[in-house]
VEXDREN-2710 file (C-alpha; in Angstrom, 1 decimal):
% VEXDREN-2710
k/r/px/py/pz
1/UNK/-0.9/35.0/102.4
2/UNK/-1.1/37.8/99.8
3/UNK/1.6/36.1/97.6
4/UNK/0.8/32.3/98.1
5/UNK/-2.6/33.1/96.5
6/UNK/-1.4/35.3/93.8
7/UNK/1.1/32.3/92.7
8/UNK/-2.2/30.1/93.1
9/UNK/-3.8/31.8/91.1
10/UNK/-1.1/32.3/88.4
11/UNK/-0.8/28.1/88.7
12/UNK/-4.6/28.2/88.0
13/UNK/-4.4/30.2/85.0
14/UNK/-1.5/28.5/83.8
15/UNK/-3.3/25.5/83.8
16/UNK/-6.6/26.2/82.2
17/UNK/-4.5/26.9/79.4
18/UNK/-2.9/23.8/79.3
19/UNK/-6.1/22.8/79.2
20/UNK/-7.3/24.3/76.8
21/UNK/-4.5/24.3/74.4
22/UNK/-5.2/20.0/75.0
23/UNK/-9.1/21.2/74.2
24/UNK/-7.9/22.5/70.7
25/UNK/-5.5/19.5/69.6
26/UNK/-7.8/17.0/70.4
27/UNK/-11.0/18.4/68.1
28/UNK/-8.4/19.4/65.7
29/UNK/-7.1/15.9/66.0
30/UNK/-10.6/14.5/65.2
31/UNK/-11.9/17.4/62.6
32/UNK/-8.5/16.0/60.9
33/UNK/-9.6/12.3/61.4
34/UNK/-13.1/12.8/60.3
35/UNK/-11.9/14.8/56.8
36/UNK/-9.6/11.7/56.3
37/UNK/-12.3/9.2/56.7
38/UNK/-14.9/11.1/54.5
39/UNK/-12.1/11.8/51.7
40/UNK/-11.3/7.9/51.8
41/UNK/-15.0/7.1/51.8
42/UNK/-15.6/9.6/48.4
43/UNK/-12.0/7.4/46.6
44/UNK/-13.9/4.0/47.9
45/UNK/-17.3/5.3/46.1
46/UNK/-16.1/6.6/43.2
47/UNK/-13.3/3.8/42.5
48/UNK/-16.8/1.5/43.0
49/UNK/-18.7/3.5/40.3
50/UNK/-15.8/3.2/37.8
51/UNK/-15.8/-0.6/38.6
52/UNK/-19.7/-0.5/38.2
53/UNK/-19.9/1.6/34.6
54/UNK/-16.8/-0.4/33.2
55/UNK/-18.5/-3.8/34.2
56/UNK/-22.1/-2.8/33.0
57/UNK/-20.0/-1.1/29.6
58/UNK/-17.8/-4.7/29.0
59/UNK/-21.2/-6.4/29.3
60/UNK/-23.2/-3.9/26.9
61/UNK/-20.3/-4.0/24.3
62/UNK/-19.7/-8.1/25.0
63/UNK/-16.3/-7.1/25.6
64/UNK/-15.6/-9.4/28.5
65/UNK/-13.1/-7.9/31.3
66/UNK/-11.0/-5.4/29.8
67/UNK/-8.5/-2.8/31.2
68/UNK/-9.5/0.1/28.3
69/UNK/-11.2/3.4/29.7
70/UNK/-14.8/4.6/29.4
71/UNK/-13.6/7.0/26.3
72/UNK/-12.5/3.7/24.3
73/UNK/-15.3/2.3/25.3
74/UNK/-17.7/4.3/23.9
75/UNK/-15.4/4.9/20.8
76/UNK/-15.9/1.2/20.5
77/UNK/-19.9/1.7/20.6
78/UNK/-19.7/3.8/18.0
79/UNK/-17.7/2.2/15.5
80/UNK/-19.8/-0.3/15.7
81/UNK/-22.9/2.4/14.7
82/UNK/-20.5/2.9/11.7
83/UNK/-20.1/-0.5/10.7
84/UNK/-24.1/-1.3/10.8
85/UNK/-24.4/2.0/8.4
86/UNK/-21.6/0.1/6.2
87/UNK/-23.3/-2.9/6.4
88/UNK/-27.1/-1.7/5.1
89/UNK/-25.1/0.1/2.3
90/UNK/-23.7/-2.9/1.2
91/UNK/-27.1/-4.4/1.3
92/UNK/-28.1/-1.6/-0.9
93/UNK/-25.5/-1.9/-3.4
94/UNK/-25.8/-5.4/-3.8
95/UNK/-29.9/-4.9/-4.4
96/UNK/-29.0/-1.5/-7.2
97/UNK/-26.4/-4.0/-9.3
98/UNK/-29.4/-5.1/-10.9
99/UNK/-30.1/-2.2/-12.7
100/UNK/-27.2/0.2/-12.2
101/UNK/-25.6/1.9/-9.2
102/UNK/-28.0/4.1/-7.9
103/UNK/-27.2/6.4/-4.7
104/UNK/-29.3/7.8/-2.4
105/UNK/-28.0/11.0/-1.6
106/UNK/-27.0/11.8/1.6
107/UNK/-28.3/14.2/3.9
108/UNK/-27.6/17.0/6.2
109/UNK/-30.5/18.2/8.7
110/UNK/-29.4/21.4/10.2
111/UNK/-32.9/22.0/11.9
112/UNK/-35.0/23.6/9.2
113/UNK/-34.0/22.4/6.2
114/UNK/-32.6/19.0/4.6
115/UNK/-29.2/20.0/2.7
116/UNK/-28.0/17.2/0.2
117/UNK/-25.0/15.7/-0.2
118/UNK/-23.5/14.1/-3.3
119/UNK/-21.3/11.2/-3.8
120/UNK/-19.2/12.6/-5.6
121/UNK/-18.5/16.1/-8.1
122/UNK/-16.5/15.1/-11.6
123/UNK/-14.2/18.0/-13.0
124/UNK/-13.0/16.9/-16.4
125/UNK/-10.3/19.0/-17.4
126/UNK/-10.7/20.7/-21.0
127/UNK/-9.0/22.7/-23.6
128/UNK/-10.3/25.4/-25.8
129/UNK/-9.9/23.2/-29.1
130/UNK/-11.2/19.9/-27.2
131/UNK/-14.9/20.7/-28.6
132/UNK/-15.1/16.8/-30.1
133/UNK/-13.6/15.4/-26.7
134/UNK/-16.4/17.4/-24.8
135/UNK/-19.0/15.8/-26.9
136/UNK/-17.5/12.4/-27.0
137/UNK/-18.3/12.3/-23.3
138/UNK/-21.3/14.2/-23.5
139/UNK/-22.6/11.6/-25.6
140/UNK/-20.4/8.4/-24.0
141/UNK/-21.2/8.9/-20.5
142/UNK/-22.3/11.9/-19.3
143/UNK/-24.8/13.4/-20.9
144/UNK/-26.6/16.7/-21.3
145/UNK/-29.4/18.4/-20.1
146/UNK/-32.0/16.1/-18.1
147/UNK/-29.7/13.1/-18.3
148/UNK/-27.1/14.8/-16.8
149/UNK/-29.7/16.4/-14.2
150/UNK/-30.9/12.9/-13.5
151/UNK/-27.7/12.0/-12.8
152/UNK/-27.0/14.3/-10.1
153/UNK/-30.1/13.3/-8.4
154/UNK/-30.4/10.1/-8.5
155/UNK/-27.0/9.0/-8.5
156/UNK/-25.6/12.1/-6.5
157/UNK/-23.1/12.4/-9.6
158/UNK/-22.1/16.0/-10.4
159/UNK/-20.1/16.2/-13.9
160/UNK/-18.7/19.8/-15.0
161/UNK/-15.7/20.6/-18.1
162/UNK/-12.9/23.0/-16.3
163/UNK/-11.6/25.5/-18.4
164/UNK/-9.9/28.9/-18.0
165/UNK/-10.0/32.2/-19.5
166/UNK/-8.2/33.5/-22.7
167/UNK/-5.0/35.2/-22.7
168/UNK/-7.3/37.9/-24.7
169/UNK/-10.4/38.3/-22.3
170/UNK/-13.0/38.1/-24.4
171/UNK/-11.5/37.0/-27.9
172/UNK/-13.5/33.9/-30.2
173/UNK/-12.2/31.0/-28.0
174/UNK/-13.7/33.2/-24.7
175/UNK/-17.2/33.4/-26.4
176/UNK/-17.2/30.2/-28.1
177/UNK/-17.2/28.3/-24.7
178/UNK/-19.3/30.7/-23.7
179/UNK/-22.2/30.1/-26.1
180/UNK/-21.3/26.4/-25.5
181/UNK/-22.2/26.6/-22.1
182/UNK/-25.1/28.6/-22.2
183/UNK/-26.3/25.6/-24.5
184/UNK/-25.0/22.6/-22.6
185/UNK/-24.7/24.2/-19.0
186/UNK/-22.0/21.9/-18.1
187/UNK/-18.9/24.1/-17.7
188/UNK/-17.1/25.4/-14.8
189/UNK/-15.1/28.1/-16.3
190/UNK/-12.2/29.5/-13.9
191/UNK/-11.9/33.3/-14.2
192/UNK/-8.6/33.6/-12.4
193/UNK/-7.1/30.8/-14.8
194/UNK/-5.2/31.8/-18.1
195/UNK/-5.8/28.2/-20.1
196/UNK/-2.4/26.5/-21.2
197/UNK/-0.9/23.4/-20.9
198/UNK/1.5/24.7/-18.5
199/UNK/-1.0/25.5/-16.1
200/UNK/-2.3/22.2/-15.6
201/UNK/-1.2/21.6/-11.6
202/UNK/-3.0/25.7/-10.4
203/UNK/-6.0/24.4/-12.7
204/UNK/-6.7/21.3/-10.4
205/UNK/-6.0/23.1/-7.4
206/UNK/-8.7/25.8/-8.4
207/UNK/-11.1/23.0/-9.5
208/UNK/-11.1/21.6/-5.9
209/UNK/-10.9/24.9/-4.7
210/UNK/-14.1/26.0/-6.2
211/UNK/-16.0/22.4/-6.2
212/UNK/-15.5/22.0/-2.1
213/UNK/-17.2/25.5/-1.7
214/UNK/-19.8/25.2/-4.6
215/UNK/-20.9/21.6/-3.6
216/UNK/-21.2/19.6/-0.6
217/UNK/-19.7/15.8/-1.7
218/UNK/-18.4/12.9/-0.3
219/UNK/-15.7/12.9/-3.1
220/UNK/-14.0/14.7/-5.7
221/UNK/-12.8/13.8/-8.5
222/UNK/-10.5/14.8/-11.7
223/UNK/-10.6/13.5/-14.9
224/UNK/-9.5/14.6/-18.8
225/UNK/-11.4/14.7/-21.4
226/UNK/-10.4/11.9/-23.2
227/UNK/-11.3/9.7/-20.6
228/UNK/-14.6/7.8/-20.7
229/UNK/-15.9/6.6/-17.1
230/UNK/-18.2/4.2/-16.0
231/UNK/-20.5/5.9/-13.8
232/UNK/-21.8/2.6/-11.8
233/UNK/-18.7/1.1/-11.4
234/UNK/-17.2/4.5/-10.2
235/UNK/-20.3/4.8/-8.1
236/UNK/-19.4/1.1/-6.2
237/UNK/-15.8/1.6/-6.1
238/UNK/-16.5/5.3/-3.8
239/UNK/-19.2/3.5/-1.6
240/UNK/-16.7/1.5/-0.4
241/UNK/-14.6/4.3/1.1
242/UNK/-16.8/6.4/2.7
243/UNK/-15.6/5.1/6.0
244/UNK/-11.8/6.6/5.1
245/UNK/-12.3/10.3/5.8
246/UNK/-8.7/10.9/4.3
247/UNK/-8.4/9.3/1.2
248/UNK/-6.2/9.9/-2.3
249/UNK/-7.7/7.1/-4.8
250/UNK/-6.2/6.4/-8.2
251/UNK/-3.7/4.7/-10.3
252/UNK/-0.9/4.7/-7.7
253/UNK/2.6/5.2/-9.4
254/UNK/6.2/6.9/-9.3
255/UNK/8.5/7.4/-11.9
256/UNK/11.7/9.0/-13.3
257/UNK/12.3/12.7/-12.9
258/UNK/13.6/14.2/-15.7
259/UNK/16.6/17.3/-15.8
260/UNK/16.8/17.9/-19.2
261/UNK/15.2/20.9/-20.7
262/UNK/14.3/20.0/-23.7
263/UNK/12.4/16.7/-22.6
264/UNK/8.4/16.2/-22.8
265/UNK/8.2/15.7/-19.3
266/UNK/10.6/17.9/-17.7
267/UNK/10.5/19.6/-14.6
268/UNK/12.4/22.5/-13.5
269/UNK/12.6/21.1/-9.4
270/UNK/14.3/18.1/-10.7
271/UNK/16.7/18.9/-7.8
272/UNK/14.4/18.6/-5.4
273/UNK/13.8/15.3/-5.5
274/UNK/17.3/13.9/-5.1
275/UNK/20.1/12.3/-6.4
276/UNK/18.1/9.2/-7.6
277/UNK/15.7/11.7/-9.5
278/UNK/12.6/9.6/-8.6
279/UNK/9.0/10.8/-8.0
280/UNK/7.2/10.1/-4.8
281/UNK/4.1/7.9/-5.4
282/UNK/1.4/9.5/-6.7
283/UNK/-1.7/9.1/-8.6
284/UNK/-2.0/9.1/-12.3
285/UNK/-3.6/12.6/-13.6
286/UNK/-5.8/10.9/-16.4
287/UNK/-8.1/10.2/-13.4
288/UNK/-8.1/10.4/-9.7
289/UNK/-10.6/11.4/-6.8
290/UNK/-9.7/12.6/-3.1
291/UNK/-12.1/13.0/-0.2
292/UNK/-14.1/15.7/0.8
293/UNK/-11.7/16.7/3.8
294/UNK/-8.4/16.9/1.3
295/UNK/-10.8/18.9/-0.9
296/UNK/-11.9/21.2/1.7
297/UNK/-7.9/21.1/2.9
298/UNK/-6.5/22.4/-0.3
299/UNK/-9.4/25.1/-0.7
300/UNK/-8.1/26.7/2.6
301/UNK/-4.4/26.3/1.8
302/UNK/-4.8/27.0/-1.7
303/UNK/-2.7/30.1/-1.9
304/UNK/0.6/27.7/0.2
305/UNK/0.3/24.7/-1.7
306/UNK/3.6/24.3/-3.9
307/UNK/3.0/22.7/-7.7
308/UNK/5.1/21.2/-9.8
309/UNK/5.7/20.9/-13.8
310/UNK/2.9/17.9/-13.7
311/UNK/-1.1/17.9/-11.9
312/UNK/-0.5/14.8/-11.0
313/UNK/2.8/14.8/-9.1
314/UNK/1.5/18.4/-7.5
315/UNK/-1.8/16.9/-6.2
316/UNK/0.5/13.9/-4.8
317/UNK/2.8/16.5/-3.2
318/UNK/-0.2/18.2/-1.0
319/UNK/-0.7/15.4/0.9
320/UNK/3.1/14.2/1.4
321/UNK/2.9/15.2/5.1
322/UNK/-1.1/14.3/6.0
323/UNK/-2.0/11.6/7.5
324/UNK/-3.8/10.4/4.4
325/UNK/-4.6/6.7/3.0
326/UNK/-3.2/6.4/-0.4
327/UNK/-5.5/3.6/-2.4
328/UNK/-3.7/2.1/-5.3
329/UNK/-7.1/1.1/-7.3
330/UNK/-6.3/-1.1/-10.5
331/UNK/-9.8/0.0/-11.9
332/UNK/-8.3/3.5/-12.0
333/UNK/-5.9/2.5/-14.4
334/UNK/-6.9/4.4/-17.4
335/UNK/-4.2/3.5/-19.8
336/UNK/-4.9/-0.3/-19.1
337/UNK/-8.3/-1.5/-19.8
338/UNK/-9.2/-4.4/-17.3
339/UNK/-12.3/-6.4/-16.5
340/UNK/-14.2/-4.0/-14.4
341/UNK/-12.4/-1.1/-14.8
342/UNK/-13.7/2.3/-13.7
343/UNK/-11.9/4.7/-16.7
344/UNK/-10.5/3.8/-20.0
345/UNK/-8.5/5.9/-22.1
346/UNK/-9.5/7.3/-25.8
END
């Protein structure tokens, strides 16, 4: 008797384990079944909220059924924002032909205080015996004292001479721009510049260099001194851009490279540019303007960016490998005076 109830009672045991071990599997079974249904339930939602906002976004936007995601869509909405800003400034440029291009300069609000912006800043590139060419323009088109204030107000259009320093710091040339400019106030003289012909390309590059950080601008633009511009037309022609954040706007050209030493126009990396010894396109250098992100762009890789024996060919060379928009604008073609034209040539 002793031993049939011990092995009834180890059959018992044995069993209430079964048991149990059947307990376990079957809620894990439904813990397991439950989880899948709630996981499925939260794709079903969510795939019905993408449906929703995609519908309610095609219908906002008028874009019918479309297969493009939210982030297009509301890259989409904001292009448009752009293109109804383009669209008043047409308005106003149309209405300020009447009586000259006028600007209203943009601004900044960085929370306590309005910071202007202008269309764009002129550096016109000078020599130390170029006094008649300074006041050529002075008197032609750019004018002194309130004139040329006025003009940066109401126009937003910032005109400075470049020049550098003597070979002999502080010789007659040195203080004869200097009492120049402390009658005229129109100079942006370039301390780390010796002045020469030869120097033309690092002259640019510092101009930029030193207009992106002294002035906020939608453009920038370089010009010689024996160019006369026509501020309203320049003033339309930039307007038109401000919705290309990357743009090199001039007198598009190329040209033959020359290997010869004792040419005009030779330059000493004519090797560089292969065996057909042609120049990439570039703009002319008797006027050209860039925007304010290739400005700011060759201010902080100013001390990199390679120059060549010509301005122009060196400013075309900084933005070989950008994703920039070259504009080939006729009305930049100094040389060749057209109906229209922005520049023309002394």
């Amino acid at each position: 008797m002793l031993g049939g109830s011990k092995g009834f009672n180890t059959n018992r045991a044995s069993s209430s384990l079964v048991s149990g071990s059947r307990i376990y599997t079957l809620l894990f079974s439904m813990f397991a079944t439950f989880a899948s249904v709630y996981v499925c339930g939260r794709l079903w939602q969510e795939s019905q909220n993408r449906v929703y906002l995609i519908k309610e976004l095609d219908r906002i936007t008028g874009q019918g059924q479309s297969a493009i995601s939210v982030d297009d869509t509301l890259k989409i909405i904001a292009c448009r924002e752009q293109q109804k800003k383009l669209s008043a400034l047409e308005t106003e440029l149309a209405a300020a032909k009447q009586e000259g291009f006028t600007s209203k300069v943009l601004t900044e609000n960085d929370g306590a205080h309005a910071k202007k912006r202008h269309l764009v800043v002129i550096g016109i590139m000078t020599r130390f015996g170029n006094k008649n060419n300074r006041d050529a323009v002075r008197k032609a088109w750019m004018g002194t004292g309130a004139i040329l204030k006025k003009m940066e107000n109401e126009k937003g259009i910032v005109a400075r001479f470049v020049i550098g320093k003597s070979a002999n710091p502080g010789d007659n040339m040195d203080r004869g721009i200097d009492n120049e400019n402390r009658q005229s106030n129109d100079f942006i003289i370039l301390d780390d510049l010796v002045e020469g012909t030869e120097d033309l390309p690092k002259k640019a590059r510092l101009f930029f260099t030193y207009a992106a950080e002294r002035w906020d601008a939608e453009f920038y633009a370089k010009v010689n001194d024996n160019i006369y511009v026509t501020i309203d037309a320049l003033g339309t022609a930039l307007a038109a851009h401000f919705d290309k954040p990357r743009a090199y706007i001039g007198c598009m050209k190329s040209g033959q490279v020359y290997s010869e030493p004792s040419h005009k126009w030779y330059e000493p990396d004519w090797w560089k540019f292969g065996d057909k010894k042609s120049y990439f396109r570039h703009a002319s250098g008797e006027m050209y303007v860039i925007s304010r992100a290739l400005a700011k762009f060759v201010s902080i890789n100013r001390s990199i960016l390679r120059t060549y024996a010509h301005d122009d060919v060196s400013a075309g060379s900084w933005f070989l490998g950008l994703d920039v928009l070259h504009v080939d604008e006729g009305k930049f073609c100094c040389s060749s005076w057209t109906s229209g034209a922005i520049c023309s040539g002394v």
